[in-house]
Kinemage of the C-alpha trace (Angstrom):
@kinemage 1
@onewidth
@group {chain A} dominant
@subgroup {mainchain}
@vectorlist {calphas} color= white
{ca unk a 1} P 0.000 0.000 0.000
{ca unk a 2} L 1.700 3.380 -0.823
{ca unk a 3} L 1.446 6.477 1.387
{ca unk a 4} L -0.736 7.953 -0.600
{ca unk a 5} L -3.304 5.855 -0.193
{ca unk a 6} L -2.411 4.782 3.405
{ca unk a 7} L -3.036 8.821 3.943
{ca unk a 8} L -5.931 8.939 2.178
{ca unk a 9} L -7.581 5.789 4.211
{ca unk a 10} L -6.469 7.800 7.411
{ca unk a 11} L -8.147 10.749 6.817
{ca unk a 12} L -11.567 9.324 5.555
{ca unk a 13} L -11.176 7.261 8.966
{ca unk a 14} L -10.454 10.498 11.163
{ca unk a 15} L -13.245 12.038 9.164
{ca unk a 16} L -15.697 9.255 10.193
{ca unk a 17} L -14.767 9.193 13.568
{ca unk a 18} L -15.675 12.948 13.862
{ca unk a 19} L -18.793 12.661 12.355
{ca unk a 20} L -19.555 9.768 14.597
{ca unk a 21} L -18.735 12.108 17.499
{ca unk a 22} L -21.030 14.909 16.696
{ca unk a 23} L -24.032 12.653 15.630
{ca unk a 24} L -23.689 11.334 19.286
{ca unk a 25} L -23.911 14.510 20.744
{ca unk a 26} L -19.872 14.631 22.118
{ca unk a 27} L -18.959 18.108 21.184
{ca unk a 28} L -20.895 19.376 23.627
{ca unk a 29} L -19.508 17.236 26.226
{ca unk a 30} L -22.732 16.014 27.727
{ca unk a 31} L -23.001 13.205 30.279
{ca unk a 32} L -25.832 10.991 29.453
{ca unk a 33} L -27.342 11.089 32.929
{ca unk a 34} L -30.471 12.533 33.108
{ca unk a 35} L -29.955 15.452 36.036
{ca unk a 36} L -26.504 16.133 35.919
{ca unk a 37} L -24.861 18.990 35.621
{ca unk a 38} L -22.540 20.072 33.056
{ca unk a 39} L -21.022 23.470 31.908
{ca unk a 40} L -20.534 24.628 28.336
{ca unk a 41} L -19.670 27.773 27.834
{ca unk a 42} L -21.236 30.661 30.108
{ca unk a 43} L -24.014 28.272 30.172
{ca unk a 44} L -24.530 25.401 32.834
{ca unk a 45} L -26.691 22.443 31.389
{ca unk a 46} L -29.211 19.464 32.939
{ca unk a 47} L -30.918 17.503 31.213
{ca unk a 48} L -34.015 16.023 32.932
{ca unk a 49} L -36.532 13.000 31.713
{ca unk a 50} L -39.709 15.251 32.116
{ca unk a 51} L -40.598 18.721 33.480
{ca unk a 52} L -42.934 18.967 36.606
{ca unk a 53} L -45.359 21.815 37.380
{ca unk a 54} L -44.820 24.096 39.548
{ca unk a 55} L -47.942 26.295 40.297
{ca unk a 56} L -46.155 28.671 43.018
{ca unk a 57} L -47.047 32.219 42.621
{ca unk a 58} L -50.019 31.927 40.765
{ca unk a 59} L -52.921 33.647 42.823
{ca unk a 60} L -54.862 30.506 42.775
{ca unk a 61} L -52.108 28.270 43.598
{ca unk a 62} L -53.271 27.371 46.982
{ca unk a 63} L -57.094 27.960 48.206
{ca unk a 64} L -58.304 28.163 51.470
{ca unk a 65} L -60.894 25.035 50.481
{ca unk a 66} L -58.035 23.109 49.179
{ca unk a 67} L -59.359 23.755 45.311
{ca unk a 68} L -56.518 25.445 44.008
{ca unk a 69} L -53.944 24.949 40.671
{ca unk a 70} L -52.225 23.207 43.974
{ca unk a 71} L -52.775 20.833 46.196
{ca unk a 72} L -52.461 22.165 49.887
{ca unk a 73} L -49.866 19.195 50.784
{ca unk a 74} L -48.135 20.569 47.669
{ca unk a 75} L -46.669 22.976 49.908
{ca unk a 76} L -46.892 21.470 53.194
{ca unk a 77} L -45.644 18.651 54.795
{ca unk a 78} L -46.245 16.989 58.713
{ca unk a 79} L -43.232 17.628 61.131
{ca unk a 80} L -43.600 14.597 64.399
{ca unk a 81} L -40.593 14.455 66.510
{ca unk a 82} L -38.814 17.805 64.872
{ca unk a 83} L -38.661 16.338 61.934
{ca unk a 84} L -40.522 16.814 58.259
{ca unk a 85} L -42.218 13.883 57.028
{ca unk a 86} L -41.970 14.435 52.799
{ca unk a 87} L -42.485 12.113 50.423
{ca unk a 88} L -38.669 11.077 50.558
{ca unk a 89} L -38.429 9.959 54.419
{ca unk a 90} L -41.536 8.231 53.968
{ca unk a 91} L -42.864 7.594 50.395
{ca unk a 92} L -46.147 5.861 51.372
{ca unk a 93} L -47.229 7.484 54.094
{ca unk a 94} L -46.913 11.045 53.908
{ca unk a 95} L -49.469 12.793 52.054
{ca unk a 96} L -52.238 10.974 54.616
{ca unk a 97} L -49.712 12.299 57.403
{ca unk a 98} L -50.224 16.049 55.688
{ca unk a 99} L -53.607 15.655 55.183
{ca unk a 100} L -54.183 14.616 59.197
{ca unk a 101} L -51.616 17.139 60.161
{ca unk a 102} L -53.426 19.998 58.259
{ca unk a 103} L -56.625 19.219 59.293
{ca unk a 104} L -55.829 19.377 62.790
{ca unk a 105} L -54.082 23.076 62.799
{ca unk a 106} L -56.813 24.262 60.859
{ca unk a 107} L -59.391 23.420 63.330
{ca unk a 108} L -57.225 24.486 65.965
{ca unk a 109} L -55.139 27.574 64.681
{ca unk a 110} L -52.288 25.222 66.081
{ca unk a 111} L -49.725 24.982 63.003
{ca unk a 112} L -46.935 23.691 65.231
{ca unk a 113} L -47.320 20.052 63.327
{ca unk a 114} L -46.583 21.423 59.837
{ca unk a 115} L -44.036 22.830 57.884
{ca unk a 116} L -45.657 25.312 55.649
{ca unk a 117} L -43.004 25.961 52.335
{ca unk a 118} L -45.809 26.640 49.817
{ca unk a 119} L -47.030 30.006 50.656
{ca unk a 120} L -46.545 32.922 53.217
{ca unk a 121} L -46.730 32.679 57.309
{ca unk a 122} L -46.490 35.044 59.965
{ca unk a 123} L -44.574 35.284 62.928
{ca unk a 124} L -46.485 31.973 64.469
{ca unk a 125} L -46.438 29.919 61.282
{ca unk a 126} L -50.046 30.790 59.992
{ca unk a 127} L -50.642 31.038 56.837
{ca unk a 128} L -51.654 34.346 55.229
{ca unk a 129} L -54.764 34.707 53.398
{ca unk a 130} L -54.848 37.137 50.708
{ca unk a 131} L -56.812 40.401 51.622
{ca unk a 132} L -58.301 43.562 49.786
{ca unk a 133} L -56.372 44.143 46.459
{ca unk a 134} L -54.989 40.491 46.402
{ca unk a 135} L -57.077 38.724 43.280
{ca unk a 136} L -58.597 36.216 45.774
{ca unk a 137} L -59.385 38.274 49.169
{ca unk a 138} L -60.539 35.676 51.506
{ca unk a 139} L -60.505 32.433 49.486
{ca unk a 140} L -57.028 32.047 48.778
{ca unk a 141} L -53.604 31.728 50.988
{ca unk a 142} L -50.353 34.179 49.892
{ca unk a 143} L -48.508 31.494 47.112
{ca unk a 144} L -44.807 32.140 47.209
{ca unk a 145} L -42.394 32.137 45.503
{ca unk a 146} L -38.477 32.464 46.325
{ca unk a 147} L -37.881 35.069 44.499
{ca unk a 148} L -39.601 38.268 44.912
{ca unk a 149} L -40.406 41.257 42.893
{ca unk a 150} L -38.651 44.569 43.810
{ca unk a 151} L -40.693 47.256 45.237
{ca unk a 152} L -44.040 45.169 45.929
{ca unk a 153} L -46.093 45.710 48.823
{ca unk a 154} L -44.990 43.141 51.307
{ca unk a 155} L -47.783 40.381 52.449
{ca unk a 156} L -49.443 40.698 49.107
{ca unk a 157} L -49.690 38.504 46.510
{ca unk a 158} L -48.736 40.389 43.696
{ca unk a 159} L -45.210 39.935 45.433
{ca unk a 160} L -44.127 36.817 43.956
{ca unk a 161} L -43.272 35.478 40.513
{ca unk a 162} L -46.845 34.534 39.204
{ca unk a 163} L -46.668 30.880 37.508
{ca unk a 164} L -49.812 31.730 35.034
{ca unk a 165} L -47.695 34.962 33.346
{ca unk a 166} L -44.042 34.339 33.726
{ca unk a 167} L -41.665 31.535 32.635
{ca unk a 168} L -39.765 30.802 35.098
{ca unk a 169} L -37.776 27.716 35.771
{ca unk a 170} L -36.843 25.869 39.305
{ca unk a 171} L -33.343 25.381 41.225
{ca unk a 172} L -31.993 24.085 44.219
{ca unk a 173} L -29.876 26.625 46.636
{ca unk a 174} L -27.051 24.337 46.030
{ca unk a 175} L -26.914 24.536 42.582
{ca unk a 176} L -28.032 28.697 42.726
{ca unk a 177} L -24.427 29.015 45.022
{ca unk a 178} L -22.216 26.874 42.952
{ca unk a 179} L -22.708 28.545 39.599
{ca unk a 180} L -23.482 32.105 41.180
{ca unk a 181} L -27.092 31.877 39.464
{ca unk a 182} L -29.648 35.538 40.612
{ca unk a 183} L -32.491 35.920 40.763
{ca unk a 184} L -33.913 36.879 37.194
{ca unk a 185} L -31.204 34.639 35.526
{ca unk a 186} L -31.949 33.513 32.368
{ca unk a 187} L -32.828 30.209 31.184
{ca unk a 188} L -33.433 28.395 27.374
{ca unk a 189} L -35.616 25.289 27.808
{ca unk a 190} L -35.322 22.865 25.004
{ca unk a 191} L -38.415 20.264 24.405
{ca unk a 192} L -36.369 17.221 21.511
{ca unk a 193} L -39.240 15.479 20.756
{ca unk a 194} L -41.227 18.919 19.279
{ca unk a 195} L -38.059 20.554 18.668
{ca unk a 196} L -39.229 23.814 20.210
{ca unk a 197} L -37.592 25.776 22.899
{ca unk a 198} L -38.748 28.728 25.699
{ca unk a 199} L -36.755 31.250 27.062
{ca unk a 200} L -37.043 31.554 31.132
{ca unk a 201} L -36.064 33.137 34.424
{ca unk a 202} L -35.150 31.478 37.654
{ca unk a 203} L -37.729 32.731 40.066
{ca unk a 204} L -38.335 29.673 42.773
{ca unk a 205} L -36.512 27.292 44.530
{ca unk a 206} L -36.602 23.600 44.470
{ca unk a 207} L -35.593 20.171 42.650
{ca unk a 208} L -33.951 20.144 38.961
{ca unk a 209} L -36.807 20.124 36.017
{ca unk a 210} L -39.352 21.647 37.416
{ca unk a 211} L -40.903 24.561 35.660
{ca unk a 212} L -43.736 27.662 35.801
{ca unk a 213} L -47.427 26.806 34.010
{ca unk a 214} L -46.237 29.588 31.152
{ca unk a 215} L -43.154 27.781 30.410
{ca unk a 216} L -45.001 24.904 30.173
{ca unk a 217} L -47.735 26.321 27.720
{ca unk a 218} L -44.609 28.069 26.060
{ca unk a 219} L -42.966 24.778 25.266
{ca unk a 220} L -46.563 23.154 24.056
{ca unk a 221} L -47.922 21.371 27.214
{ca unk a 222} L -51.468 21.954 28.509
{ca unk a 223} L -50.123 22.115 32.311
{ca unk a 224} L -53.966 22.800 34.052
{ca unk a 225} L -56.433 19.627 34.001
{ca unk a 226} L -59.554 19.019 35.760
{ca unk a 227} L -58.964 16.397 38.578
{ca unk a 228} L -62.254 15.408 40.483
{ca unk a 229} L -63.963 18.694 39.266
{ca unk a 230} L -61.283 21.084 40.194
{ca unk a 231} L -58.852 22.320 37.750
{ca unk a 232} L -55.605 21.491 38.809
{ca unk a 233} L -51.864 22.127 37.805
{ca unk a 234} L -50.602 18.581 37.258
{ca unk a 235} L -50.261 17.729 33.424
{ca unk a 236} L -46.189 17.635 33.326
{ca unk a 237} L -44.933 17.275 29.970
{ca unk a 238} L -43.824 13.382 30.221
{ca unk a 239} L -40.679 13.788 27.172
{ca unk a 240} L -37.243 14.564 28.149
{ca unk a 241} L -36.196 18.571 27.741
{ca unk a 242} L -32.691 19.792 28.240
{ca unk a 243} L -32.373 23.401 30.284
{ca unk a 244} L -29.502 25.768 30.068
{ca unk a 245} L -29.063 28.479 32.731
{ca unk a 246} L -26.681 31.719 31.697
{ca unk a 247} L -25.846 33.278 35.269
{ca unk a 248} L -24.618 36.096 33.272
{ca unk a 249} L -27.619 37.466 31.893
{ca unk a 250} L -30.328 38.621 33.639
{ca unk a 251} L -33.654 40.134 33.107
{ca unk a 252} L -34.102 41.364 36.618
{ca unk a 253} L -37.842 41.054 38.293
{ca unk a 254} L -40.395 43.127 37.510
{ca unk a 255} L -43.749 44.256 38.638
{ca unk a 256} L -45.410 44.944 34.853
{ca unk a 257} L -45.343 40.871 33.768
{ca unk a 258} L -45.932 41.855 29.982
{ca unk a 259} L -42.635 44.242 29.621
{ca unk a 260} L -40.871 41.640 31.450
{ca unk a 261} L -41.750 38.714 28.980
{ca unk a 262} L -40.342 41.019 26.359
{ca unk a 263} L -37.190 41.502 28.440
{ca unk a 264} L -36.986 37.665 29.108
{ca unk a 265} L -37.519 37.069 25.247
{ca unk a 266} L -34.731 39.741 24.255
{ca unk a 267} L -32.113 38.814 26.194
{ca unk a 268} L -32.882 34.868 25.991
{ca unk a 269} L -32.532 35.182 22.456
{ca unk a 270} L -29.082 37.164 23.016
{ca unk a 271} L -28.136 34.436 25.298
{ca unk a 272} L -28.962 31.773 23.126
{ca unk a 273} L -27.106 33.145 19.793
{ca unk a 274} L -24.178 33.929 22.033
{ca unk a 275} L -24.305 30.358 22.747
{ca unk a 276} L -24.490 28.777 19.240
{ca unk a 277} L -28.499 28.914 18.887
{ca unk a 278} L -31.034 26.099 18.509
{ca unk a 279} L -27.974 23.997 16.660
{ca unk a 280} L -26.031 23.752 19.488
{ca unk a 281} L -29.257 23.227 21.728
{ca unk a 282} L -29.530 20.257 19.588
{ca unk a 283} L -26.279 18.581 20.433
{ca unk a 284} L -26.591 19.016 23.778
{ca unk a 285} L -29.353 17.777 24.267
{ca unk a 286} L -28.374 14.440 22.570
């Protein structure tokens, strides 16, 4: 064989072997695992197998009746001996545990036996109903949210990141202190099976891919079903979406929810370009 041809077979080899390597997804150096985290770029990356609702915010997240977008044991759990009971200590019993534990400080305005996380408390841990100005004075407990909006009236609804109008995504503190991520930091959610994407804010805190009811509706899912009569907040979108967080850019909070979708869109779509746009989206989330 002469060198030519020995050079020739090496470079259609080398040229295969890179081809191979994008097609699977390598040049953006993502593990396969769904939830772990990655960096590429300014952006940091997760991929997780389906995106969960999160109603918190909304002004009709939790109701007093327990009729809301939410579930009341959505956002509170039973504490016995000190400790929380959630569904990871003990996965069978502890939403009849809530339930018991809820009932009981209701009828005695004793919430010593529950750990409310869900919406706003006072000074004694019990829970604030929404009053005059609030959309549901009366019928409907404060829904929070972990980040607030600047300059709002404090014990009112209107301030924390409403689920219905703004895309927001979810993040745990330990992920929010590792990659320096504020609050207003922007987010592109990527949905492979439609091949659509949403542009997002971090606005609460919790467990990786979990997401507002907009970004949901943004990305195609139909978040709000009726459940026993009551429309509820529980239709996840079951496919597997990939979400990238840019701690750099930020489209800070903001009181007027319509100018700060625009601000969210604008600088998502900076963000995104900046990062090599849907393409690169693509092989990451391979």
């Amino acid at each position: 064989m002469n060198l030519q041809k020995s050079l020739t077979i090496a470079m259609t080899m080398a040229a295969m072997a890179f081809v191979s390597r994008s097609s699977a997804g390598q040049t953006c150096g993502n593990p396969p695992e769904f939830g772990k985290v990655w960096t590429e770029g300014k952006a940091v990356l997760f991929k997780a197998s389906r995106l969960n609702v999160d109603a918190d915010g909304a002004p009709n997240s939790y109701l007093v009746d327990g009729k809301g977008l939410s579930y009341t044991c959505d956002g509170v759990v039973a504490v016995e001996n000190g400790k929380r009971i959630t569904p990871d200590s003990d996965p069978i019993n502890w939403q009849k545990k809530c339930n018991a534990a809820w009932s009981l400080a209701k009828s005695t305005g004793n919430y010593s036996g529950v750990a409310i996380f869900g919406f706003q408390t006072d000074s004694k841990n019990r829970p604030l109903i929404q009053g005059e100005g609030d959309p549901f004075p009366g019928k409907a407990y404060i829904s929070a949210t972990s980040v607030i909006i600047p300059g709002a009236p404090s014990g009112a609804q209107r301030q924390y990141v409403d689920a219905l109008t703004i895309p927001y995504i979810v993040l745990p503190s330990t992920f929010l202190s590792k990659y320096k991520v504020k609050a207003g930091a922007l987010a592109v959610v990527y949905r492979k099976k439609s091949n659509t994407h949403a542009f997002a804010v971090f606005a609460d805190g919790g467990r990786l891919g979990e997401a507002s009811i907009k970004l949901h509706q943004d990305l195609g899912g139909k978040p709000i079903v009726r459940i026993a009569g009551v429309s509820r907040a529980k239709a996840r979108i079951e496919d597997p979406v990939l979400i990238a967080v840019f701690p750099e850019r930020i489209a800070a909070p903001q009181a007027d929810s319509e100018a700060w979708n625009l601000k969210i869109k604008e600088e998502g779509a900076a963000a995104l370009q900046e990062f090599g746009g849907v393409t690169q989206l693509q092989a990451c989330a391979n």
